[in-house]
N, C-alpha and C positions, 0 to 999 in steps of 0.2 A: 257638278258643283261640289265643292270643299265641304266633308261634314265634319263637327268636330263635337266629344263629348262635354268637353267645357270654357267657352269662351271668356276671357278677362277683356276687360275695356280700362283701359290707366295704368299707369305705372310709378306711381308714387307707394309712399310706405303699406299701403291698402291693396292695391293692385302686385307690388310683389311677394308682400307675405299672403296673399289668396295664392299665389301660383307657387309658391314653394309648398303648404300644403296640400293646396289640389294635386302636385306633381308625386308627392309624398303617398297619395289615397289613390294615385295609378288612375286619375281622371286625363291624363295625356291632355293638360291646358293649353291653348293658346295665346298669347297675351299679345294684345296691341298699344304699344306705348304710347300714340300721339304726338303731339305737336312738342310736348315736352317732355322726356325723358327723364323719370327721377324724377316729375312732378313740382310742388309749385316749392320741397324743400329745397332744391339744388340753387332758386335767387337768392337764397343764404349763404353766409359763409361758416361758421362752428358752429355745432349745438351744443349747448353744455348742460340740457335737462335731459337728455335720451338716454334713459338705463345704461349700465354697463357700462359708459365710461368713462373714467374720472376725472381725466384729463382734458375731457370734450375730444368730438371728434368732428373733421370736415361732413359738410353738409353730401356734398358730392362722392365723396370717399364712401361715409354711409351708403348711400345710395348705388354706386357700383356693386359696396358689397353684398345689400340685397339681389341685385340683378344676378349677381352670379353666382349666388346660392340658390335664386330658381333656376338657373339655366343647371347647376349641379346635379337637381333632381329630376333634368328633361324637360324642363316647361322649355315652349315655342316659342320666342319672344321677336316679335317683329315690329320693324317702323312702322306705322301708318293711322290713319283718323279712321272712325267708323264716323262716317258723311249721313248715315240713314239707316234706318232700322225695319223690320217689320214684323211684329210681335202678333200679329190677329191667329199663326196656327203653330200648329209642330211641323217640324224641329223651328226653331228659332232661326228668320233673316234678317244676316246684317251685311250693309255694304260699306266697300273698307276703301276711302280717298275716289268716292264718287263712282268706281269703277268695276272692280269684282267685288261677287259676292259669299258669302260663306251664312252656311247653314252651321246651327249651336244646339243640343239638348238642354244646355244652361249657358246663361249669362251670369258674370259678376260686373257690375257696374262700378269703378273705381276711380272715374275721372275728375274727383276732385271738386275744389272751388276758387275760383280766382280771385282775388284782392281788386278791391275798384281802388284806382288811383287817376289822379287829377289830370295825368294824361301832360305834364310838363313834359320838356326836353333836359331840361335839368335834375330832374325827379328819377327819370328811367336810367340819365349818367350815374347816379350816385347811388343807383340801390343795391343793395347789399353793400355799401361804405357810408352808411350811416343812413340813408333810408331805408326804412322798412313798415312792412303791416302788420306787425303779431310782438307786442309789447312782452306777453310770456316767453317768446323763442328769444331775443335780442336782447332786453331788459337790462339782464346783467351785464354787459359792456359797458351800460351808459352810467355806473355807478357814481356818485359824488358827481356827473355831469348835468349841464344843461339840455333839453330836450323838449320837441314840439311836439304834439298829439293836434292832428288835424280834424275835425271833427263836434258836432254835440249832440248826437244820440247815445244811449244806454252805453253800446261799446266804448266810445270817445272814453267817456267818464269813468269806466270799471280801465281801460288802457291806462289814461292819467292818475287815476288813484293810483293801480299797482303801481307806474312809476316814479311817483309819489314816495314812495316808500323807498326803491334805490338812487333816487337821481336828486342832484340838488337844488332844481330847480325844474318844474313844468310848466309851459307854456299849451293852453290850449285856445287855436286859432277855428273859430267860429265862427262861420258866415253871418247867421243871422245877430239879433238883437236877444236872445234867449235860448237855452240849450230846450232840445227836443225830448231829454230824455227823463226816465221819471222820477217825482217826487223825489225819494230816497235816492236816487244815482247824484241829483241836482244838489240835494243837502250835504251830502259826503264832501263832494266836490270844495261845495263852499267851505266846506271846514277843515280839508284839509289847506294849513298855511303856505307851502311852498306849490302850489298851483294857480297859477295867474290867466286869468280867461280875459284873451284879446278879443274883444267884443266887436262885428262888423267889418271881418277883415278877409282876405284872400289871400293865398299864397301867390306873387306873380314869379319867382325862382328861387331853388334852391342854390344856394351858397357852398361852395366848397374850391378844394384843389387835390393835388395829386393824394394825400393824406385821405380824403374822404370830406363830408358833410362840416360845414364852417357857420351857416347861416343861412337865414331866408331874408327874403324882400319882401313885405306883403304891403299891400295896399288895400288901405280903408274906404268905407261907403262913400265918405266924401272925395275920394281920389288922393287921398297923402300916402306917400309910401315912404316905408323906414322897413330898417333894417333890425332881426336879432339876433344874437351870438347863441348859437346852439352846437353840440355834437351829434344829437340823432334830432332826425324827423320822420312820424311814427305818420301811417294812414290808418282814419280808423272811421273811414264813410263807409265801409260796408264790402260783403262780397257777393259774389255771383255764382250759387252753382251752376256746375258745366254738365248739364241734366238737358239742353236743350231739347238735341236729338234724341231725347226719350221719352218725353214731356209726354206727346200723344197716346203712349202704351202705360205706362207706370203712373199711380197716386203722387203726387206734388204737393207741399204747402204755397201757398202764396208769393213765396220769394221763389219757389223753384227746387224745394232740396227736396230731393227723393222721399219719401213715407214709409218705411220700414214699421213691421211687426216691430211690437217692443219689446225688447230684450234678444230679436235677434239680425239678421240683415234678408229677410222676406218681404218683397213688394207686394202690391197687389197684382202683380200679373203672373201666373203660377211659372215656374223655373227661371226666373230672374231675380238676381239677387243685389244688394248694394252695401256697399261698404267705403268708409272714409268719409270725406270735406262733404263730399257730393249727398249726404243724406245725415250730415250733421253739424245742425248752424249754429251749437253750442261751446263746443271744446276747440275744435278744430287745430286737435296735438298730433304731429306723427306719431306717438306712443300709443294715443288709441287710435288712430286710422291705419294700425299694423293691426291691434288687437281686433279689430272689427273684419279686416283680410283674412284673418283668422276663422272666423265666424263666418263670414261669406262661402268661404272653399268644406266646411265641416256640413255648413248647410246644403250648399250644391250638392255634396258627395250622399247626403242621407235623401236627397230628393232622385238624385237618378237611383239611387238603388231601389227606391221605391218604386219609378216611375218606368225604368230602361227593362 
C-alpha cells in the first residue's frame, strides 16, 4: 500500500496554497482534487476582490494558476474522491473513489462547502450569468442594477443589505410569512428603503436568454404567479459542508463544518488538519481559504517533525 507523508483532500484556494507550501517544506504532498477541480470558485466567472489584481482576473484562470504553482514545487496532484477514511490508528487510511487505498502521516482536509440551491433547471442554466451564492464575490457587477436574494435567515438579510448598498433595487423572495433571522438583521432590512420583501412566495424559474439572468417567475401561497425584472439572482438558503466522509473521526459543529483549534487549522483528531469553506461557516472568501492552506501545510510540517 501507497504511504505518503502528507495527504491533501480538495483543490480549491485552500487545498492548493496547502500543497504549494507543503511542497515548499519538502513534505512530498499528495493532493486529491475531487469531483471539482479548482473548487466551488471555477462556477464563477471574474473575481474582482482577490489581491493582486486590478484588473480582476478569471475565476478559472486563478485557479490554473494555483494548480501549477503546486505542481512547480512537486506536489502530486491527482483526479479522484476520497469515498472513506479510517482515522482510529497510525499512519492514516484513506480510500480514494471506493477502491485503493493510501496510507497518510497527515491529512489537510480542503474540501470546501457547497452552496444549497433550489435545485431548478433554470437556476443551474444561468449560474454564473447571473446566478449566483456569495453576494461579496459578484456584487459588484450588479451595480445600479435590480437583483433578487432568495432567502430569510441571517445570511439572506446581511446578502440584501450589502446589495443594498450597490444595486438599485433588492428584491428578497421569502418563503414564509416572516424572515427567520435575527432581531437586528430584521430591523436593518426594514430600514434599508430600496429592499422590497416579497412575502409568501417561491421561485418557480429563473428568467433569462443568451445574455444571462432577465427575471424570475415566482409564485405565491395562494397559487398567483407573476413575473420580476432582475439582472442577478443571488441564493442565500445556506451551505453544506463537504466534511461528510469525516464526520465519524474529526469534531463537527452542528451544520457539519470541521472544529478547528482557534487560531490555527488542528482538529481534534491528532495529524489531521483543515482548512477553507469546510471548517469555516463565516467568511467563506478564497483570500482566506488560501491563507488558512497556508496554515494547514506550516502546521502538518511542524507536527511531523515532531511526530516522524
Amino acid at each position: 500500500m501507497e504511504r505518503v507523508k502528507c495527504l491533501i483532500v480538495g483543490s480549491g484556494p485552500a487545498g492548493y496554497t496547502a500543497a504549494i507550501y507543503a511542497s515548499r517544506a519538502g513534505l512530498a504532498p499528495v493532493l486529491y482534487e475531487g469531483l471539482q477541480p479548482g473548487g466551488q470558485l471555477t462556477t464563477t466567472t471574474e473575481i474582482e476582490n482577490y489581491p493582486g489584481f486590478p484588473k480582476g482576473v478569471d475565476a478559472n484562470a486563478l485557479m490554473a494558476d494555483f494548480r501549477a504553482q503546486a505542481e512547480r514545487f512537486g506536489c502530486d496532484i491527482r483526479f479522484g474522491c476520497v469515498t472513506a477514511v479510517d482515522f482510529s490508528s497510525k499512519p492514516l487510511r484513506l480510500t480514494i473513489d471506493s477502491r485503493d487505498e493510501i496510507e497518510a502521516d497527515s491529512v489537510i482536509v480542503a474540501t470546501g462547502a457547497s452552496a444549497k440551491y433550489l435545485g431548478l433547471e433554470s437556476e443551474n442554466r444561468f449560474r454564473g450569468m447571473g446566478v449566483s451564492a456569495c453576494a461579496t464575490c459578484d456584487g459588484f457587477f450588479y451595480r445600479k442594477k435590480d437583483v433578487a436574494v432568495v432567502g430569510g435567515g441571517d445570511t439572506a438579510c446581511e446578502e440584501a443589505t450589502y446589495l443594498a448598498g450597490l444595486c438599485n433595487k433588492v428584491y428578497m423572495i421569502v418563503r414564509r410569512n416572516v424572515l427567520r433571522a435575527t432581531e437586528a438583521m430584521q430591523q436593518k432590512v426594514k430600514e434599508t428603503p430600496n429592499i422590497e420583501i416579497l412575502w409568501e412566495c417561491q421561485t418557480e424559474e429563473v428568467l433569462g436568454d443568451a445574455g444571462g439572468v432577465t427575471g424570475a417567475r415566482l409564485v405565491r401561497k395562494n397559487g398567483e404567479k407573476f413575473d420580476i425584472k432582475i439582472d442577478g439572482f443571488f441564493l442565500a438558503i445556506g451551505h453544506h459542508p463537504n466534511s461528510d466522509v469525516f464526520k465519524e473521526w474529526v469534531e463537527t459543529d452542528a451544520t457539519g463544518y470541521i472544529i478547528v483549534k482557534e487560531g490555527t487549522s488542528i482538529t481534534s483528531r491528532e495529524g489531521v488538519f483543515a482548512a477553507g469553506d469546510v471548517c469555516d461557516p463565516r467568511y467563506r472568501q478564497a483570500v482566506v481559504a488560501a491563507g488558512s492552506g497556508c496554515k494547514a501545510a506550516m502546521d502538518a510540517e511542524k507536527y511531523l517533525k515532531e511526530n516522524l
